[in-house]
Structures are given as C-alpha cells and as structure tokens.
VMD Tcl script that draws the C-alpha trace (Angstrom):
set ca {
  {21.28 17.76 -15.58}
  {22.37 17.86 -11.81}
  {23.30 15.33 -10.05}
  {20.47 15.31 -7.69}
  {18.09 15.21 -10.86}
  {19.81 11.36 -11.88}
  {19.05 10.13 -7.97}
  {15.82 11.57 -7.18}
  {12.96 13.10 -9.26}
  {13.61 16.82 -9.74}
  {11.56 19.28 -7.30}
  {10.01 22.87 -7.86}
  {13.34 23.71 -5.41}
  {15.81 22.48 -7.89}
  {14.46 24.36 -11.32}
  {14.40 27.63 -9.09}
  {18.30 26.69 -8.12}
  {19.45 25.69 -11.28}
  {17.71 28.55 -13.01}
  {18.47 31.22 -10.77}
  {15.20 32.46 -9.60}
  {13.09 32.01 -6.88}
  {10.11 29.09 -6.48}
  {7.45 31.62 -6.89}
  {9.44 32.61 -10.28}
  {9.58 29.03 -11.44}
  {5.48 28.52 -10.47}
  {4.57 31.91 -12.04}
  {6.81 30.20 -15.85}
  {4.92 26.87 -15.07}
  {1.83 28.62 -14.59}
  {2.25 31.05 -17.40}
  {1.11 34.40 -15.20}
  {1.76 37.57 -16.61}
  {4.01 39.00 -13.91}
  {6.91 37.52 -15.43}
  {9.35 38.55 -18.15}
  {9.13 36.32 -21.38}
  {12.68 35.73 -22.03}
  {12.56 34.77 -17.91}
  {9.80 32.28 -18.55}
  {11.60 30.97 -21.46}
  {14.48 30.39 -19.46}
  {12.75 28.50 -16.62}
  {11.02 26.28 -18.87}
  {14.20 25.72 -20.56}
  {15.91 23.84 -17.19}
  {12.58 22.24 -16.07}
  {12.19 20.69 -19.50}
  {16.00 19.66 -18.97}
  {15.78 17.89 -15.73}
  {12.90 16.56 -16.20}
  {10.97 18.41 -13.38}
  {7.21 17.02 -13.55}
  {5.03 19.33 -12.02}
  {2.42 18.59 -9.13}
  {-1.44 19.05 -9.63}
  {-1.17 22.47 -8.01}
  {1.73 23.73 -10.10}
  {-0.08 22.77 -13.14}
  {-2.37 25.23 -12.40}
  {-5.02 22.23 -11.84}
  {-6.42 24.47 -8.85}
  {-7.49 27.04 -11.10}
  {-9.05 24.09 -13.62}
  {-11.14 22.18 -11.53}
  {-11.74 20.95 -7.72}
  {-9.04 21.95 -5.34}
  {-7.77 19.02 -3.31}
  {-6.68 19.34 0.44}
  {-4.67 16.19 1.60}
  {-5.04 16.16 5.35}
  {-2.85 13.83 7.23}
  {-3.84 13.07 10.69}
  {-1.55 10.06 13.64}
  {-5.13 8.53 14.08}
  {-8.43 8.12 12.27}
  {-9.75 5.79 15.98}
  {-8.41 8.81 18.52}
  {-11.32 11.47 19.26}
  {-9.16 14.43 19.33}
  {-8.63 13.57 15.20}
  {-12.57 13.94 14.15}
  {-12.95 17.59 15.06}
  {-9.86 18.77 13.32}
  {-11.14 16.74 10.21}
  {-14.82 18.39 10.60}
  {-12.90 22.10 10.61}
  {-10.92 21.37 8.05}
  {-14.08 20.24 5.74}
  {-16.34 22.75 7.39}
  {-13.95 25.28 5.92}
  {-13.04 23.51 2.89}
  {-16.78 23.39 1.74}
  {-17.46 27.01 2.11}
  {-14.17 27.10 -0.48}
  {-15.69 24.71 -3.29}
  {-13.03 22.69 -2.25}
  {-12.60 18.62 -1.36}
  {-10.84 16.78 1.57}
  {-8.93 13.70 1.50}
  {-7.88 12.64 4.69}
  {-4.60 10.44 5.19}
  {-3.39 8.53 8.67}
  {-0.20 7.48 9.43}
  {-1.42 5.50 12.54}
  {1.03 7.20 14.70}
  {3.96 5.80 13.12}
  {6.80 7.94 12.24}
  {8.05 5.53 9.33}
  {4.73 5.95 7.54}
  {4.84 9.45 6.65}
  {7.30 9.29 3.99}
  {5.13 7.17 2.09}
  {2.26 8.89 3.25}
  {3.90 12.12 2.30}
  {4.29 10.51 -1.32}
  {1.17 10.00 -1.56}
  {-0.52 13.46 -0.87}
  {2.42 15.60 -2.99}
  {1.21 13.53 -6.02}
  {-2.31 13.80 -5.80}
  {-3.32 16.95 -3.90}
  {-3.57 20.77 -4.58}
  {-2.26 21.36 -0.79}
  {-1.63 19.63 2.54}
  {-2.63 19.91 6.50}
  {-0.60 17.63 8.42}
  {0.33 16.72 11.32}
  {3.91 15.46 11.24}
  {7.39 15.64 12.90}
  {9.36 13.13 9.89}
  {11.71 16.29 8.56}
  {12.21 13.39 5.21}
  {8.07 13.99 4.68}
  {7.78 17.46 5.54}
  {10.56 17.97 2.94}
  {9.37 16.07 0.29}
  {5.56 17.54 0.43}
  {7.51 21.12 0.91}
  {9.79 20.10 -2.24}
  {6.72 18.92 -4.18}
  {5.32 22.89 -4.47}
  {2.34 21.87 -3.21}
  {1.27 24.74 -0.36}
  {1.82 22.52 3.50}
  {0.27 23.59 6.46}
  {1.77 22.18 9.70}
  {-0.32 21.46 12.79}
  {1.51 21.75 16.26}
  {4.97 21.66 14.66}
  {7.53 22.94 16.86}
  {9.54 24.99 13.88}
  {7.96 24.80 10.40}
  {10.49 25.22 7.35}
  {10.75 28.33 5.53}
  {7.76 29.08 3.07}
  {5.43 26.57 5.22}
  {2.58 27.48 7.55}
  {1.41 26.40 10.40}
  {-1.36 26.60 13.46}
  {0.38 25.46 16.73}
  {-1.61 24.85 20.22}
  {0.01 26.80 23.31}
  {0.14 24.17 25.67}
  {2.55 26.23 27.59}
  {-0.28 28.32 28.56}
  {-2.40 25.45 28.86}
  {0.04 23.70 31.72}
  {0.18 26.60 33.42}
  {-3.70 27.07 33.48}
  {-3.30 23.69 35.04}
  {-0.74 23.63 37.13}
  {-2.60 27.22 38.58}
  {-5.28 25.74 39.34}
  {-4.25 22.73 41.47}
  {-1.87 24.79 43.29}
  {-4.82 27.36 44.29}
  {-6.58 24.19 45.45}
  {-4.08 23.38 47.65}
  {-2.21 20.90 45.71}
  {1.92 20.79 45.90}
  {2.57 17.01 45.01}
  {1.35 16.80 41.41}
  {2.66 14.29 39.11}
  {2.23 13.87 35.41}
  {1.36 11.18 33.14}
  {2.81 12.14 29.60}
  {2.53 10.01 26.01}
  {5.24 7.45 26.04}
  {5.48 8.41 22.72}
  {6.39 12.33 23.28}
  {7.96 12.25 26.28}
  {11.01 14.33 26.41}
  {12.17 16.34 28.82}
  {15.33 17.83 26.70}
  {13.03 19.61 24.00}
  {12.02 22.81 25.52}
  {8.23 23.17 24.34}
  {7.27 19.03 24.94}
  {4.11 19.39 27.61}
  {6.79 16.95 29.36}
  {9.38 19.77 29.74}
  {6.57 22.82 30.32}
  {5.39 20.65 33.11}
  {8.50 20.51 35.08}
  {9.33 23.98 34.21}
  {5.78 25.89 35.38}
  {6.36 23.11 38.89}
  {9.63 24.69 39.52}
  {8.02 28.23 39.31}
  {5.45 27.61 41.90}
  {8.57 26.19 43.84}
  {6.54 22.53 44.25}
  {8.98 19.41 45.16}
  {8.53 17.15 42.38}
  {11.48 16.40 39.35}
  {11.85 14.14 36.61}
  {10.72 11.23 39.12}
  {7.36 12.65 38.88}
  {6.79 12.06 35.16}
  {5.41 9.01 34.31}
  {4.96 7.52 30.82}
  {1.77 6.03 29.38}
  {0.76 4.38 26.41}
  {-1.83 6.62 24.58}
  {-5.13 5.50 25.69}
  {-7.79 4.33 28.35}
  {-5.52 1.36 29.18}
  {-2.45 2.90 28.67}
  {-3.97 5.66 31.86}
  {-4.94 2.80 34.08}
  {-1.41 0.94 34.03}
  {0.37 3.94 33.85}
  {-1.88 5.14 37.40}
  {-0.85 1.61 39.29}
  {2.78 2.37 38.43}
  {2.04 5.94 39.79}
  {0.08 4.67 43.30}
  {2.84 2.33 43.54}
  {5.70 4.88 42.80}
  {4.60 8.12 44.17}
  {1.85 7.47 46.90}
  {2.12 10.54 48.36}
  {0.97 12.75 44.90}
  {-2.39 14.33 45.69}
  {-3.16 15.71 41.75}
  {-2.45 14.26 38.25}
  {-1.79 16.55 34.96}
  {-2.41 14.36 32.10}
  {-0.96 14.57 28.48}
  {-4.35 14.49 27.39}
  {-8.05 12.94 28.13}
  {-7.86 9.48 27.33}
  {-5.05 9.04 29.30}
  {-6.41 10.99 32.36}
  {-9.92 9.08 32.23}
  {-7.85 5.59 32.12}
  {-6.22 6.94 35.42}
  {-9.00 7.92 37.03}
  {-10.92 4.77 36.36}
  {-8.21 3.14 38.06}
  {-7.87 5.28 41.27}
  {-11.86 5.15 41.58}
  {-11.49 1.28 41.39}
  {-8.64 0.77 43.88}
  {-11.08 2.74 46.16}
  {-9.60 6.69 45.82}
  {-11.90 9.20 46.20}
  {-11.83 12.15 43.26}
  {-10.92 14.87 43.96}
  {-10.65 13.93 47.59}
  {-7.76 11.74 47.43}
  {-6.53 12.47 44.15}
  {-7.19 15.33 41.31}
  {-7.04 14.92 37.49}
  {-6.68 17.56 35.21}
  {-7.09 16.39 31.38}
  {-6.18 17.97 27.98}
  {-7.61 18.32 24.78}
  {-11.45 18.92 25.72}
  {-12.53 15.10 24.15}
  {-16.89 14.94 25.00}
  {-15.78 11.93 26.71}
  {-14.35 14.40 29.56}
  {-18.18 15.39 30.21}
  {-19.45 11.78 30.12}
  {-17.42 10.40 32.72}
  {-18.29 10.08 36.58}
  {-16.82 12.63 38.02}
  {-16.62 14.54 34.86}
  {-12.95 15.53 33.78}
  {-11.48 18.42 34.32}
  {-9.49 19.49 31.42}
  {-7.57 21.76 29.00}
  {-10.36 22.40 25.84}
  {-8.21 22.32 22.66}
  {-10.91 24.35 20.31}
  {-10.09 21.63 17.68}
  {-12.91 22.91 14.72}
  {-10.89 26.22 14.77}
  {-7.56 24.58 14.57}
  {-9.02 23.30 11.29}
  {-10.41 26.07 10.39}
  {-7.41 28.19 10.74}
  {-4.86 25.52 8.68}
  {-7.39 26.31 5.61}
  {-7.45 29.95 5.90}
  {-3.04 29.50 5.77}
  {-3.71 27.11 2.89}
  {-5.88 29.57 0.80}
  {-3.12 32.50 1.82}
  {-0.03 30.07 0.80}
  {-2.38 29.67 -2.32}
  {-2.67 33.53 -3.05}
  {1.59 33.40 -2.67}
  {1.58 35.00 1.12}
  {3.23 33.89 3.92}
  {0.95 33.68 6.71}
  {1.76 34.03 10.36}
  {1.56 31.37 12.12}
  {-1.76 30.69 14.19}
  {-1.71 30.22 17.80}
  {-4.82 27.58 19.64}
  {-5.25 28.71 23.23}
  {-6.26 25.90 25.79}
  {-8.54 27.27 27.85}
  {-8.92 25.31 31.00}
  {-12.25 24.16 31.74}
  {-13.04 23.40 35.61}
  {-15.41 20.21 36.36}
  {-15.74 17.87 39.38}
  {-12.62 15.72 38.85}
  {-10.62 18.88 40.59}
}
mol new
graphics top color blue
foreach p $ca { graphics top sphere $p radius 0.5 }
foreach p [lrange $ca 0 end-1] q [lrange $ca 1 end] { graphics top cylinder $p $q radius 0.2 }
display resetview
C-alpha cells in the first residue's frame, strides 16, 4: 500500500498510478466492460482491492442500475442569478431520467471542501461552481464526472461552460462610450475583485477603458458588497470619491440597482446625470424605475449546456468547453 493510501482514502487516480493504466482503464476493471483485457482487469482489481480504493456511486456502475444523480453546487440558494441555472440544469436533467440535488456553499470558500465531500459520496456527477482547487480535486479524484461553471482553467479530464464577460464589458463599455460617456467607473464584488488575474470583470474593465483611451485607472474601481445594500454604500463612496464619473459598469444587477436607488435618492437624474449598465440579466433589471440596462447572462442554457458535458464525460469524451455570450440588452437606465 502507498503511502498516500495510509493518510487519505485511496482515489480512482491512485489505482490507475499504482497499476499502471489510465483512469478510464481502472473504471472500465471496476465496471467490468468488455473493452478490456482479462488478465488487465485482473490486475487492476488486484491493487484496488489492496489499497483499499472504495468506489463512488458512479464507478460502481450505479448509473447504469438505477437513477442518475447530478450534485449541483451553487455560492447562493437567496441570489436570483442561482434559480435559473438550477431550472436548466433540471430542465435538462428531466428530459435524461435523471435527478438533481442541489448543494450551496453560501459563498464561502471554506465550505466547499466539505461540500465537495459531500457530493463525491453521494452523486453520479457534479455541476459546480467553485474556485477551492482542495474541492475541485477531491470531486475530480472521486471519478465522479465534474462540470465547472465559469472556472477560469478547469483540470485535465474536467468540463466546463464559462460566460465571456470579456465580450460582455466590452458590449458595455461600447455602448457608453457611443453615448458620449468617457468618465465611467465600476463597482465590482468585493469578493472578486482583482485586478492582477487577467480574465476578473475587474481587470477586463480597466483593460477595454484603456482601449477606448478613457482617463480612468485603478482609482475608478470601487468595491461593493454583493447586493442591493452593498450598491447603495458602495454609490455614496463613489459620489463622494469620483464626482465627476458620468456612467457606472456594475459587476452585476443587484449591485447596479442598489446604486441607482441611491443616486435617484440623493436627487441624480438617470441617465441624465449618471448611467448604469448591469450584468447578469436578473427580471429585477425590468422591474425597476428606470429599468436597468444590462448584460443578459442566458442562465437556463448555461445549465443546460453543463448537462449535455456531464452526459459526454459520462459516455468517456472530453467535451469542449462551452462558451455563454452576454448579450447586452439596452433599457432606459443608459
């Protein structure tokens, strides 16, 4: 037995090392398939038996047995953006004969692990959004086919549907510039702000503003809490900071509406003396007076699409990763 094997509970990665084969190898022995030599079966069996490797549901060949499972992990069960995803992901899963179990981890990075413990012990296959690289790894290690949502670089042998918001800011950023705006400012999740990773909507912001040559820097990115409130107090430290910015590009809609609230109640006129440009496409955007301008995030399809990789992952392909398009939807608040 390995030394790993006495600290940790052996993974499907550790037979395939110690025996010398690949992880599709050691699921094809588990699964006893008949595109695999008997004496190589044998031997994988052999060293799983040996270090006690104890298979998940899906490598049991459970899948094929009864219901398939899809754990799907979401930051927030209370944020809007969350509900859609879920409804593609069961939308799709239904048409499959398949079941849903949806997991948050309440936007706390320290809760995936045990989150991720959770869902490679009692799932056929995962959709998650997460950033812990300890989770990813241990649902990856688990067998169990993973889907990442809006993951900057998923490992090898995991899928994955990411949004372009690099599109999406410049859709923005376009826009307010063709109506005239050149001091726009920013208002960007406390939480994911950072300027030093090249695809954060933090670091696309500043990038597409120093192609259309407009004077703002770092100065002009403001962190907010993520929500209504977290909007409002992040748009007095904004009016009191930058009073000269004419247009706002939010991290997403519950953050712009919480500005805009606040400019409309200190007495701003919008779009007259300010501009807000949203993102994710939240039916909150249409509710509000002016309604929000924003960057529609078609959030059924990016369900939709992290089953179809799950059902490929399933059938032992690697699927491309899927690309979500903002497309930028134009309403009064601009």
């Amino acid at each position: 037995m390995s030394a790993a094997s006495t600290s940790r509970r052996a993974t499907i990665d550790d037979v395939a090392r110690s025996a010398g084969v690949s992880r599709q190898t050691v699921s094809r022995a588990i699964n006893d398939k008949p595109e695999i030599d008997p004496a190589t079966r044998q031997h994988v069996l052999q060293v799983a038996r040996a270090m006690g490797y104890r298979p998940s549901r899906f490598a049991r060949g459970m899948v094929s047995q009864g219901v398939t499972t899809v754990g799907l992990v979401i930051a927030d069960v209370l944020n809007p953006f969350f509900p859609e995803v879920v409804s593609g992901v069961m939308e799709a899963a239904d048409k499959r004969g398949w079941q849903v179990t949806v997991h948050s981890t309440g936007h706390a990075t320290e809760r995936e692990s045990s989150v991720a413990d959770t869902v490679a012990e009692h799932v056929d296959a995962c959709v998650a959004f997460m950033i812990d690289p300890v989770a990813v790894e241990r649902i990856r290690a688990s067998g169990i086919p993973l889907v990442l949502l809006n993951h900057e670089a998923p490992p090898p042998s995991v899928g994955g549907v990411r949004i372009d918001f690099e599109s999406g800011i410049r859709q923005a950023v376009g826009h307010l510039t063709a109506r005239g705006h050149t001091r726009i400012a920013m208002l960007d999740d406390r939480a994911n702000s950072d300027a030093l990773l090249p695809d954060t909507r933090h670091a696309l912001f500043l990038r597409v503003a120093a192609e259309h040559a407009l004077p703002v820097d770092e100065a002009w990115v403001l962190p907010a809490e993520n929500s209504l409130d977290g909007g409002a107090e992040a748009m007095d430290r904004l009016l009191a900071a930058l009073p000269g910015a004419t247009a706002v590009v939010a991290y997403n809609d519950l953050i712009a509406i919480g500005a805009m609230r606040r400019a409309l109640a200190r007495g701003l006129s919008v779009p007259g003396d300010c501009a807000f440009v949203g993102c994710d496409g939240l039916m909150l955007g249409r509710l509000v007076d002016p309604p929000l301008t924003t960057l529609h995030i078609d959030k059924e399809q990016l369900g939709r699409a992290a089953v179809r990789q799950v059902e490929a992952l399933m059938s032992g392909d690697r699927p491309e990763e899927a690309v979500i398009v903002p497309d930028l939807v134009i309403r009064a608040s601009s």
